[in-house]
N, C-alpha and C positions, 0 to 999 in steps of 0.2 A: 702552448709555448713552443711550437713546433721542433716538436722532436724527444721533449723534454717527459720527463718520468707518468706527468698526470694531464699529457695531453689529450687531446678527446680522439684524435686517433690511436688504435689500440695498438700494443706494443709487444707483439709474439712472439717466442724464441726458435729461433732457426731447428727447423726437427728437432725439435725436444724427445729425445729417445725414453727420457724418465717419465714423461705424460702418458706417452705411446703406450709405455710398459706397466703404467698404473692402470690404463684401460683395458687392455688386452690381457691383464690379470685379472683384473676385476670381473670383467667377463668370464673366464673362465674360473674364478671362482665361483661365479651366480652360479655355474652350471655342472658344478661339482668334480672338476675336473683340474686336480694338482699336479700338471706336467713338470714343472719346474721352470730352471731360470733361462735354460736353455732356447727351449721353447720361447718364451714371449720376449729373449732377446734376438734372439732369432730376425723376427718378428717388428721389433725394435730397431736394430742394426740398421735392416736394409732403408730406413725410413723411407724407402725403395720396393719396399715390399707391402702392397697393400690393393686390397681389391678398389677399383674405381668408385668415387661416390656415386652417390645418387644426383640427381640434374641440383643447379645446372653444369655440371661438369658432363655431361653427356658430349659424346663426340658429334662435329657437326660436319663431319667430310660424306659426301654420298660414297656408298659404297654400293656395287653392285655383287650380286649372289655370289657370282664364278671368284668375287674378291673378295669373299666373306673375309677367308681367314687369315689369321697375322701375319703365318707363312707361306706365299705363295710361293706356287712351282717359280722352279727359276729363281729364287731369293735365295738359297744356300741351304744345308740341311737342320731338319727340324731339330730343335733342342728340345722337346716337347710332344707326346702325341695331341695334349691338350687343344684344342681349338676356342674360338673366340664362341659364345653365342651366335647364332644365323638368326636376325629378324624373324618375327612369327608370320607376318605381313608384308607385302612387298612396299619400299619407301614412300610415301608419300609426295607428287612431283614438287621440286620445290616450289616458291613463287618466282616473282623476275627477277632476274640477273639482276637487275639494278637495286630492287628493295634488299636481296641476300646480300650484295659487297657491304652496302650501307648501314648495315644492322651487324654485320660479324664484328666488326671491329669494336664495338661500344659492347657486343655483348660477349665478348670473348674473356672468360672467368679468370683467365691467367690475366691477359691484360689489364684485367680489371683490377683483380686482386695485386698485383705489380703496381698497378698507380695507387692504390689505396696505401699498400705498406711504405711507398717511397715518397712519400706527399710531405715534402720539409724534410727531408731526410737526407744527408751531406752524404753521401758513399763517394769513397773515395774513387779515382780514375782506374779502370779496369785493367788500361797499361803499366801501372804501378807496380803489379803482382805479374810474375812470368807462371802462364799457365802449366809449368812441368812442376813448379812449385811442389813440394807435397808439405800439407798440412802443417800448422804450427800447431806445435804441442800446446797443450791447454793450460794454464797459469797454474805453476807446480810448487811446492817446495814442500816443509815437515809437514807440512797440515794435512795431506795428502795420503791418501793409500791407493795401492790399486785397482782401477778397475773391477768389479767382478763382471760387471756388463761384459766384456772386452774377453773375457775369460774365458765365461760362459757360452760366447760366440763361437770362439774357435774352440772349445771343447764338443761343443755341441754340431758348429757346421752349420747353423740356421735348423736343423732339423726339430724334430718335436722328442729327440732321443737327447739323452744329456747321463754326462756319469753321474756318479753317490754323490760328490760338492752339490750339484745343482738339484739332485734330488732334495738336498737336504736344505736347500734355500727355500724352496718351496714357493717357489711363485712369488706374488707382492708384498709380502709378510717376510718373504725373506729376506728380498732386499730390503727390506728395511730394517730386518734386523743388523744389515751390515753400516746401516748407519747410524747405530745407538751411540757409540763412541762421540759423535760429533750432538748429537740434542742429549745429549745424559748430564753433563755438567750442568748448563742451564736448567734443566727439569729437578733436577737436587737441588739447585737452589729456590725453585720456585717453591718447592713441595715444604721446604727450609722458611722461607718466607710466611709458608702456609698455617704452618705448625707456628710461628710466632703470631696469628691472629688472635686465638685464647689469652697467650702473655698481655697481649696490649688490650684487648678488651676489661682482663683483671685487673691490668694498674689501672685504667681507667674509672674500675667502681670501686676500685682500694684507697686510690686518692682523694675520689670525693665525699665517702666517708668518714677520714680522718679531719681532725678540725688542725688548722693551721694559724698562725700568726698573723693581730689585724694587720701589720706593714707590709706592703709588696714588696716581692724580691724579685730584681732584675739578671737579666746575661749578661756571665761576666764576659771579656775578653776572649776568651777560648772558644766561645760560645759563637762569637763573631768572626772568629778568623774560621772556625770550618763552616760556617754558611758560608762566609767567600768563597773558600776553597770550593767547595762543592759548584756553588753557582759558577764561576768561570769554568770551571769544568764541565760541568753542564751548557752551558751556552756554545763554548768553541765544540763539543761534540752534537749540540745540536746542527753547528753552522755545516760540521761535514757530513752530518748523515743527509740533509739537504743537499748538498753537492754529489753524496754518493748515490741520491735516489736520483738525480738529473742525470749523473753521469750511465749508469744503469738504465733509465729509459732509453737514452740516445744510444749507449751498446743492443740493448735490446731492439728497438726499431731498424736498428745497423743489421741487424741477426737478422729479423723478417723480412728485411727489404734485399738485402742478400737471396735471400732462400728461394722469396718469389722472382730474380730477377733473372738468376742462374736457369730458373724454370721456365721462364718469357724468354729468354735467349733460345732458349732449346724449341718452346712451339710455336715462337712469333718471329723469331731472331730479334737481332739488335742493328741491324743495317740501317740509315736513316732512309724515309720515304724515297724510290728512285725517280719519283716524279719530281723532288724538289732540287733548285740549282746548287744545294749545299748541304752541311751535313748538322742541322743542329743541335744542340742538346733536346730543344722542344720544337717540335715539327707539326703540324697541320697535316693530318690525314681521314677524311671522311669526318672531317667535325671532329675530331677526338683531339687532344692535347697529348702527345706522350712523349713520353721522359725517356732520352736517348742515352743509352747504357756506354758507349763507346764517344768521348769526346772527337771534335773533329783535328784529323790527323794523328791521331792515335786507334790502337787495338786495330783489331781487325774483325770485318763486319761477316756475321752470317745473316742467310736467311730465314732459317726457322723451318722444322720440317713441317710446319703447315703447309705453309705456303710453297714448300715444295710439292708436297704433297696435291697441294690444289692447283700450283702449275702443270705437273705430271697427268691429273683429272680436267684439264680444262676443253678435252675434244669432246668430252661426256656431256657439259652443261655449257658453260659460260660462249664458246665460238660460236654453236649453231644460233643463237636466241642474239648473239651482237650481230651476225648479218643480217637478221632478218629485222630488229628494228634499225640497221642502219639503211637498210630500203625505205622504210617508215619513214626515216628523218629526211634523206634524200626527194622523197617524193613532196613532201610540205615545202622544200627548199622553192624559192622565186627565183622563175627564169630571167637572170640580168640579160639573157638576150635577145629579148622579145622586145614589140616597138612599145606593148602596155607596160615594159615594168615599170619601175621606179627610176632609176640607176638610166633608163633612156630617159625618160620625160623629165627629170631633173636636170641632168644633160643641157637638155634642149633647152629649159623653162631658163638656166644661167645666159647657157649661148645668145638668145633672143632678147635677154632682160641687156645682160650684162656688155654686147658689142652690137647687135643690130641698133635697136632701139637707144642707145645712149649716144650711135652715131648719128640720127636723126635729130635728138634734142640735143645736138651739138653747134648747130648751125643755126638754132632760134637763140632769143635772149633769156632762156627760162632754162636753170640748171635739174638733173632729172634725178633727184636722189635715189628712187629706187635703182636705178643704174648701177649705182656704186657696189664695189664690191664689198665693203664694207655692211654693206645693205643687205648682200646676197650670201653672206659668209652660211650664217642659218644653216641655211639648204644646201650649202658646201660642205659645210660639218658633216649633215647628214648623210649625204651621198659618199662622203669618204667612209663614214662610221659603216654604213651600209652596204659596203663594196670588202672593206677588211672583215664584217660581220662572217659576209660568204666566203670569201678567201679561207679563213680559219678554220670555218667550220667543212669545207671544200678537201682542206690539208686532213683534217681530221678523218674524213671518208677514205681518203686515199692510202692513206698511213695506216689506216686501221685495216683494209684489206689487204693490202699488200702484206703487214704482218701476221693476219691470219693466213695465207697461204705460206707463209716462211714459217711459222712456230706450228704449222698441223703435222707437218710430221716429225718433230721436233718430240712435239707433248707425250705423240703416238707412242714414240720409242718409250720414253719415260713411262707414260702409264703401264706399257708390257712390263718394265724392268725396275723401275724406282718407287714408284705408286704405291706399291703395297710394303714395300720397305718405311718409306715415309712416313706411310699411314702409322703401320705399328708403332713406330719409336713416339710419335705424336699419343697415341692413345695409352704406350706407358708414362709419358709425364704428364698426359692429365690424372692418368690413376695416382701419380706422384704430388701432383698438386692438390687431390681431391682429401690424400693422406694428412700431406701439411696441414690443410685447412683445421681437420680433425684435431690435429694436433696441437695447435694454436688454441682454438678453443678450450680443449682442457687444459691448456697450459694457465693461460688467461683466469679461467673459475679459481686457480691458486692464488697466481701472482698479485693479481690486479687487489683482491682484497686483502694483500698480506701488504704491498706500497701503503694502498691509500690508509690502514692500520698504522703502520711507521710513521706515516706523515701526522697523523692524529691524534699520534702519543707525542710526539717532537714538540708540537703544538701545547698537548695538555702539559708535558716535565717545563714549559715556561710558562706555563701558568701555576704551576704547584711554586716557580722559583720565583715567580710575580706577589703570590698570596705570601710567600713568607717573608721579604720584602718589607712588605704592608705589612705585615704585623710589629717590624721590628721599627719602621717609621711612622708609621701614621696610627694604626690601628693599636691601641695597647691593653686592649680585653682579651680574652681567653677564649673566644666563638672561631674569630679568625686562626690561630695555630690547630687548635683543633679542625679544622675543615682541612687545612694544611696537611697535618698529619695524614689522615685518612686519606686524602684526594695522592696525594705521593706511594704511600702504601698500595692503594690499587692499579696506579700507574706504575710502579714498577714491578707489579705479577702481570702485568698483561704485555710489561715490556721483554718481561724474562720468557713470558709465553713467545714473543715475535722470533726474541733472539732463539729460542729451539728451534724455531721452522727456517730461518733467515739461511743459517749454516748448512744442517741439510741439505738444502735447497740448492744451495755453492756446490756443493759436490756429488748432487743427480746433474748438473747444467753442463760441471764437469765430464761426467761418465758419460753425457751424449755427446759433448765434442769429442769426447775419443775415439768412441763407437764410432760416430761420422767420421772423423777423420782416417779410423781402420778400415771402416768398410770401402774409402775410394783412393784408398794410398797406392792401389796397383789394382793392375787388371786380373791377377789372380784373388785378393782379396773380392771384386766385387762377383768371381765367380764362385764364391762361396756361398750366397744367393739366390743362383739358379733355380734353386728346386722353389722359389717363393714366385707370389704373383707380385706385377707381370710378367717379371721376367723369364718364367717357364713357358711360358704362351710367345714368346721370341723367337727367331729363326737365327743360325749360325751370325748371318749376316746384320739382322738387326740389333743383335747384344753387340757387336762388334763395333756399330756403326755408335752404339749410344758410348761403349767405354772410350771409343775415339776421342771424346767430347769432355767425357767425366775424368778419364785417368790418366795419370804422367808416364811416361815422357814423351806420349805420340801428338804428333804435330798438332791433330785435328782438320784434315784438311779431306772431306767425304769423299772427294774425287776418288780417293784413294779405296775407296771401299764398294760406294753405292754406283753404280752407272749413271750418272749426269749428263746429258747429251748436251746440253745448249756449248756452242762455239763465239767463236767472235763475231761470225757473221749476223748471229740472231741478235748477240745482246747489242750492233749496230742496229737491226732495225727493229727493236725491242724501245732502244735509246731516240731513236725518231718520232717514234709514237709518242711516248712519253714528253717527248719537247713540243711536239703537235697538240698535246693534251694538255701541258702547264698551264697553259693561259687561254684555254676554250671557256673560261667566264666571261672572259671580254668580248665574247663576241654577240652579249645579247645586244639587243636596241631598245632604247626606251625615246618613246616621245616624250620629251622634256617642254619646261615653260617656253624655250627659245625657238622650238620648230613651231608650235602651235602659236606663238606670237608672231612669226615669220609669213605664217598661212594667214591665220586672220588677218594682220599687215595688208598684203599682198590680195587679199578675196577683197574687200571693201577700199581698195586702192581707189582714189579720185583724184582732182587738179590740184587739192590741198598739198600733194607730195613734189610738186614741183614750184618754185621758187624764184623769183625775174633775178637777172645778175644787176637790176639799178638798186632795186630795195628786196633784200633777205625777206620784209614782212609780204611783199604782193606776191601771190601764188595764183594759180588758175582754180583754184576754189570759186563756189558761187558767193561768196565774199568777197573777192578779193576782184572779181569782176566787175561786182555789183559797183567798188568805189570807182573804177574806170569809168561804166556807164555812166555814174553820175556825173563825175568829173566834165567826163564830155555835152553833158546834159546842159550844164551852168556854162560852158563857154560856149555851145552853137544853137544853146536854146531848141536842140531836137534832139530826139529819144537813140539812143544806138545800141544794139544787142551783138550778141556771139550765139553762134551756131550751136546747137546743144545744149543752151545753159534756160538757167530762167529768165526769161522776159522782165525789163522794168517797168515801174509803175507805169500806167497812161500809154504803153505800149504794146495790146491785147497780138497784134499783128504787124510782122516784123517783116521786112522786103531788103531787095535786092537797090543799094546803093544806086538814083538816077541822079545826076547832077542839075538835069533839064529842070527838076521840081523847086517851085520856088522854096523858100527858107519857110517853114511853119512849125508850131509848137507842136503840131499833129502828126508831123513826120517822125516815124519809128523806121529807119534803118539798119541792115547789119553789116558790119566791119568784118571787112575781110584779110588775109594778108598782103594783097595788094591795093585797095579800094577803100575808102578814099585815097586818092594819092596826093601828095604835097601840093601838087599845081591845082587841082582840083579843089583843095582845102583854100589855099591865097585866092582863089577866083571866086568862090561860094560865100566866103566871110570875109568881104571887103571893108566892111565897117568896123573892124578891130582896132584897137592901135597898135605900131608896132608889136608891143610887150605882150600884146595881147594873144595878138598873130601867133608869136614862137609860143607860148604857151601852150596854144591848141595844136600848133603842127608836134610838140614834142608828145602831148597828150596822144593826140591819135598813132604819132608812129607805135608807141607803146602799145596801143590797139591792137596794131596792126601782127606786131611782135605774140601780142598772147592769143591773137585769132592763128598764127600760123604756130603757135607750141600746139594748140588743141587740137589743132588737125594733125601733130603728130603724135598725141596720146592718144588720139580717137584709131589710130592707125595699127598699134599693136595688141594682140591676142593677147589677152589676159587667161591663161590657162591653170592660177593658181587654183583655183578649186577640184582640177582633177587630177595635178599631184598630188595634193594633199590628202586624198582618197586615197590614190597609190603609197604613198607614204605606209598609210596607218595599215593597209594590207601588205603589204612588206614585213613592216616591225610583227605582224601578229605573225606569218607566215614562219619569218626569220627566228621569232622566239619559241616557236611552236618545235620548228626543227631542233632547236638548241637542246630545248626540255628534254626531247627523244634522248637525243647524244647522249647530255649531263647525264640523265637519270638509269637509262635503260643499253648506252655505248659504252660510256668514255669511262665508269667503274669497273666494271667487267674489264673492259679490254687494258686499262690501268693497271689492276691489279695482277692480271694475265703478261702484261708488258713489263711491270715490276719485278715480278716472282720469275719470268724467264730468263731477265739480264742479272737479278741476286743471285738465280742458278747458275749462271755465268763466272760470273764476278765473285761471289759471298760465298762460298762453302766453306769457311774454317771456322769450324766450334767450339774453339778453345778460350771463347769469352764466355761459355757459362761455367767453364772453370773457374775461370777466374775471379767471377762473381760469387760464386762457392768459397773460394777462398779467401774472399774479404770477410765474408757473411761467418766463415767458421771464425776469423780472426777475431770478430766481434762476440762474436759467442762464446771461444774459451778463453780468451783472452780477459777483453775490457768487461762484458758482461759476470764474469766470474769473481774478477776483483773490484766491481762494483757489489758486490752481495756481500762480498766478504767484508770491506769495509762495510756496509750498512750492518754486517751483524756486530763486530766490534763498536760500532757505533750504538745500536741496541741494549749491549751486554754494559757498556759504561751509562748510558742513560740508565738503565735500572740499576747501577747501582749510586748512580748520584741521587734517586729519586729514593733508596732503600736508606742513604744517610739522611736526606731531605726530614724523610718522617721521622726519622730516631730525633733529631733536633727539632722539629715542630712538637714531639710527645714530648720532651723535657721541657721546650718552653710553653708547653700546655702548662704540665705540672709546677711550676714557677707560678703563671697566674690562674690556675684557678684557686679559688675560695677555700674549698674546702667542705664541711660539716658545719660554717657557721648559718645563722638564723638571724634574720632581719628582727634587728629591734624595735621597741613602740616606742611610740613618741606620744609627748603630752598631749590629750585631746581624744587619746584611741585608748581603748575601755582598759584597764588595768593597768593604765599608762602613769600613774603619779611620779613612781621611781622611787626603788630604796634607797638612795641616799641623796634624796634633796637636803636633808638640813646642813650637809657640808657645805652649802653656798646661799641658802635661805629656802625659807618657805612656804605654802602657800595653805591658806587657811581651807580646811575642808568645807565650809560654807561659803565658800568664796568659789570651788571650785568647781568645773563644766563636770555635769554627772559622769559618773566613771572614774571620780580622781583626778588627781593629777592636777599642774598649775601652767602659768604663763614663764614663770621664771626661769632661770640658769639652775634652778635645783632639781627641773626635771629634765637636766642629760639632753641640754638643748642642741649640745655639737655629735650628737650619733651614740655616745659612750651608755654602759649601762647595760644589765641586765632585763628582762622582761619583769615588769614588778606583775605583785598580786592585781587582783582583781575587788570589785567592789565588796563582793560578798567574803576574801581572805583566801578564796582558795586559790592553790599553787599549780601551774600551769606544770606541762610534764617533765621540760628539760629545766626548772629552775632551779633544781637543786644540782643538776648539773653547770649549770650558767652559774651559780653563787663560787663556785670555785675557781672559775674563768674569771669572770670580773674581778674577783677581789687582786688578784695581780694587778690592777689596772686604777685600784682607787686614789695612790696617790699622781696617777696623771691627769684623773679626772680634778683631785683637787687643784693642783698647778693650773 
């Protein structure tokens, strides 16, 4: 239901300080060790304060020895003698620049966990909130006490020392003793309900021992107006505990997605990709979708000290391994200007198709399709696609060096001065996020079965209010109120159970938005802290650089703190790169249907492609000749051929036009462009008639016409099969270079190009403020008065479901039975009936063994005691039954 209470994405509270503190009691309960509340609020507070998980929260920046530690020389003075662990083993090299860019992003556990908590998740715009903001106070009023979290803090100072109060809280048992006031009312009435199980068990076998009246007795009026009452009441606090649990998921999802977003800003930033022409909510980077925290033209974008940090490290890894496969790629690139490449011979293979040769078949009668440009576009396409391919990929070489020699000493400076500053603050928020996760999770083991509980009681109190219903319409036995009764009874002890954990619960959610909101309300508050991890492993300068970010009223803007080198100059040719890199996808080639039907076209090219301008259908095909010869055949009664083609029937050998040769059937001639000529034709075929004459003279001119197209197709270089070679070594060439680029250039030096011009551009951190303070707004705010109604919604459900029973047990009691005993009837052994004679009766030889008759005298309509038996003896309750029935004898008579 995206977003909604029982969606299948999970729905964690923003640093829950009361999870924290149930764990880190817990723990140090196992271990015997009762510090107090001091102590594990301490602990609690910082939700800032926590040693790093275990992978994959592992930091993924290389660090070298001399950079072991978090405060390097030159970073400002140590807050700490404590150092970081030093590697036991020197790093492992990593793999290539292009598999490392490609893989951080997707395996980056912040970003990760940032897309998973914000996935349908509405947060509101981050300019909304002014980052000097400090905290809203957490949804307040009588209900409320204070604090002792909050207390205990600043009594304590984060330390493991605390005064006599927090001695005498005693860890997790104590705070909980401070919340008996709020589950104590509920737990008395449960324990109150509990103690009424024996009552209602006894009327139960008190009732149905007693014998009662045979006429049913129905509810009266009063009986009907508090089922209504109840049932509307019930139903409209069903409708809102429903709403309260919807509204409570969507606060809660609001909390986690806050928490991790404020934590993504800080190691990822929130800047949109610098390689795209805009800034959108959802942006395309390395295959990943993510969800851009800062709308476009609002907030202000930082970078993230990762990727400061890995811009500051990029003379370490990423530049040496981009020149050296941009030689790689360089080297597979095809020479355009060489006479074999591609880019000449296609060139040529137009110029030659397209104005030599189309000038030649321009002066016969046979139009030259291949000629057209139309015809030749194909290999136009190609040659353009194949000229911008290297163009691109050309830009990309040049841009890419040129910025490696401008950002080398750029980074240099950086990694002496900002590198290890970066580093640190980046490896306290992943120990901050490694914290959260922890925290979520236990938080989650509470919540999530305390909802889907609520939701399944909501559920069952309309069905308890469905069965009683039914019993009052349709059902009118005593199984159904009964099942009633019971089914409501235990629905509202397990409702009364929800409502004790529901309110608690309101006011530990409470006491960690306070705690959170004291621990980052100023920059002395969070130096209350120091003595906890990470923050003791910090250097002057790095706590400095992270409260810029976390506390009000300072701008946020790191220049201010860390050493930044990038200028305007870089983040110019930082910004060229990146415009050179946008669209280096388009610079693959693919042989498509069109070039490869352009080639084969073109290789198997014959006289079928050219066409007479008298008839569209005759072409210089060996068809289309074939009907010439014949033509000529039937008007001069001798055989005529064309150079080159195939010979006609009875025409094994073909010669050179004599005129001197008399006229014979045996004559095979071949037609030239000049030969036969007109005079020569009226002289040779004198026996024609007129009509005849022009006939043959227009026949053979036509001859003459496709004898001189042939000799000018016969005339041009058909050199399609060896572009076509060239072609398909180009594209492999062209693609091969590409792969280099894409896979093992154009990430690396992207991401190096990116992270230099956001070092430019993006140093102000005061959006993960602000996302802190959406994320706390949600958490003390709506998530708090989301609980609070679901518990008043709780506390009236159990007691709709506590009057439910009390009315399902009275109208038990109404229709059950009682103590009576199913009568006999005529036919069943001792069945005759003591007073059949009042109506007649039936002759004992007449009657079915056992007694008893057909007639109305043996209590044909139900009435009647159990009579004797054959032998006279008296069954055990008849003497009891003789006193029952006789009330009854005279309605038996009537």
């Amino acid at each position: 239901r995206g977003g909604g209470p029982m969606a299948a994405e999970p729905r964690p509270l923003l640093l829950l300080a009361f999870a924290w503190f149930v764990a880190a009691a817990g723990d140090t309960a196992a271990a015997g060790d009762t510090a107090g509340v001091a102590e594990v609020a301490g602990s609690a507070t910082s939700a800032l304060a926590g040693e790093p998980g275990p992978s994959p929260w592992a930091i993924d920046i290389a660090e070298t020895p001399e950079k072991g530690a978090i405060g390097p020389a030159g970073s400002g003075t140590s807050r700490s003698e404590v150092e970081l662990p030093q590697p036991a083993a020197p790093p492992v090299p990593p793999p290539a620049a292009g598999e490392v860019e490609a893989a951080r992003e997707k395996e980056d556990p912040m970003r990760q966990a940032r897309l998973q908590a914000c996935n349908g998740v509405l947060l509101l715009p981050l300019d909304s909130v002014s980052p000097s903001a400090e905290p809203q106070a957490a949804f307040g009023g009588v209900l409320w006490r204070a604090s002792p979290l909050i207390a205990a803090a600043q009594e304590g100072g984060g330390s493991a020392a605390g005064s006599g109060e927090e001695a005498d809280l005693g860890g997790v048992w104590g705070y909980a003793r401070t919340l008996y006031p709020y589950f104590l009312g509920a737990l008395s009435v449960l324990m109150a309900a509990l103690l009424a199980c024996p009552c209602c068990v006894g009327f139960l076998v008190v009732a149905r021992s007693k014998r009662r009246a045979p006429f049913p007795q129905a509810p009266g009026v009063g009986f009907h107006i508090c089922f209504a009452f109840f049932g509307l009441v019930l139903v409209l606090t069903a409708l809102a505990a429903l709403e309260g649990e919807a509204r409570a998921g969507r606060a809660y999802a609001r909390a986690r997605c806050g928490a991790y977003v404020a934590l993504d800003v800080l190691a990822n930033g929130n800047a949109p990709p610098a390689d795209t022409p805009s800034a959108p909510h959802l942006a395309e980077d390395s295959g990943l979708r993510r969800l851009e925290v800062i709308p476009p033209g609002g907030g202000a974008p930082f970078v993230g000290f990762r990727p400061l940090a890995e811009a500051a490290n990029a003379t370490l890894g990423p530049f040496p391994e981009v020149l050296k496969h941009l030689g790689d790629a360089e080297e597979d690139m095809p020479n355009d200007t060489s006479k074999d490449s591609f880019v000449i011979q296609a060139s040529e293979f137009v110029r030659q198709w397209s104005h030599e040769h189309r000038l030649r078949m321009e002066v016969t009668q046979y139009d030259c399709e291949p000629c057209s440009l139309e015809s030749l576009r194909p290999l136009e396409d190609a040659l353009t696609r194949c000229r911008n391919s290297s163009s691109r990929l050309q830009d990309v070489f040049s841009h890419t060096r040129s910025f490696v020699r401008q950002a080398t000493p750029v980074v240099t400076r950086m990694h002496n001065s900002t590198f290890g500053d970066a580093q640190a603050v980046y490896r306290a928020v992943k120990a901050y996020g490694s914290m959260l996760t922890d925290l979520i999770a236990q938080w989650e083991q509470f919540w999530q079965p305390l909802t889907k509980a609520l939701h399944a009681l909501v559920l069952a109190s309309l069905a308890a209010l469905a069965l009683g219903a039914g019993s009052l319409t349709v059902c009118g036995g005593e199984c159904v109120p009964l099942v009633g009764w019971w089914f409501a009874y235990f629905g509202s002890l397990a409702l009364l159970l929800t409502s004790a954990a529901l309110l608690p619960a309101a006011v530990a959610t409470r006491d960690a938005a306070g705690i959170l909101g004291s621990a980052l309300a100023s920059k002395e508050a969070l130096q209350t802290y120091d003595a906890t991890p990470p923050l003791k492993d910090m250097s002057t300068r790095q706590f400095e650089a992270l409260a810029l970010c976390m506390v009000p009223p300072q701008g946020g803007d790191l220049r201010s703190i860390l050493d930044i080198s990038p200028g305007p100059e870089d983040a110019e040719v930082a910004e060229r790169l990146l415009s050179a890199l946008r669209h280096i996808g388009e610079a693959r080639l693919e042989s498509g249907a069109a070039e490869e039907a352009f080639f084969k076209k073109y290789e198997n090219l014959g006289g079928e492609a050219y066409t007479a301008k008298w008839n569209s259908s005759q072409t210089l095909g060996p068809d289309g000749l074939s009907e010439i010869s014949a033509e000529l055949r039937k008007m001069s009664l001798e055989n005529w051929a064309f150079w080159g083609q195939k010979a006609p029937p009875d025409c094994p050998l073909a010669r050179a036009f004599n005129p001197n040769v008399d006229v014979m059937t045996s004559n095979c001639w071949f037609v030239t462009e000049v030969r036969p000529s007109e005079q020569e034709i009226k002289e040779r075929y004198i026996t024609l008639t007129p009509a005849q004459r022009l006939t043959l003279l227009t026949t053979f001119a036509r001859a003459r016409a496709s004898a001189e197209a042939l000799n000018s197709m016969y005339s041009v270089s058909n050199k399609a099969p060896v572009v076509h070679r060239t072609w398909q070594s180009s594209v492999q060439s062209v693609n091969s270079a590409l792969e280099i680029t894409q896979g093992l250039v154009a990430v690396p030096a992207r991401t190096a190009a990116a992270n230099i011009l956001m070092a430019a551009m993006a140093t102000d951190c005061s959006a993960a403020r602000q996302a802190y303070l959406l994320g706390m707004q949600a958490l003390g705010q709506d998530f708090v008065r989301a609980e609070v109604l679901l518990w008043v919604c709780a506390s009236l459900l159990a007691g709709c479901n506590l009057g439910l029973a009390v009315l399902y047990c009275l109208l038990w009691g109404l229709r059950q039975p009682g103590a009576t005993h199913k009568p006999r009837f005529p036919g069943q052994a001792g069945g005759a009936g003591r007073r059949s004679h009042l109506v007649g009766s039936t002759s004992p030889a007449t009657s079915p063994p056992g007694g008893g008759g057909h007639g109305y005298g043996a209590y044909a309509f139900g009435h009647g005691p159990p009579s004797r038996g054959a032998e006279g003896a008296r069954t055990p309750y008849e003497d009891e039954d003789e006193a029952y029935y006789a009330a009854t004898d005279d309605e038996v008579e009537l």
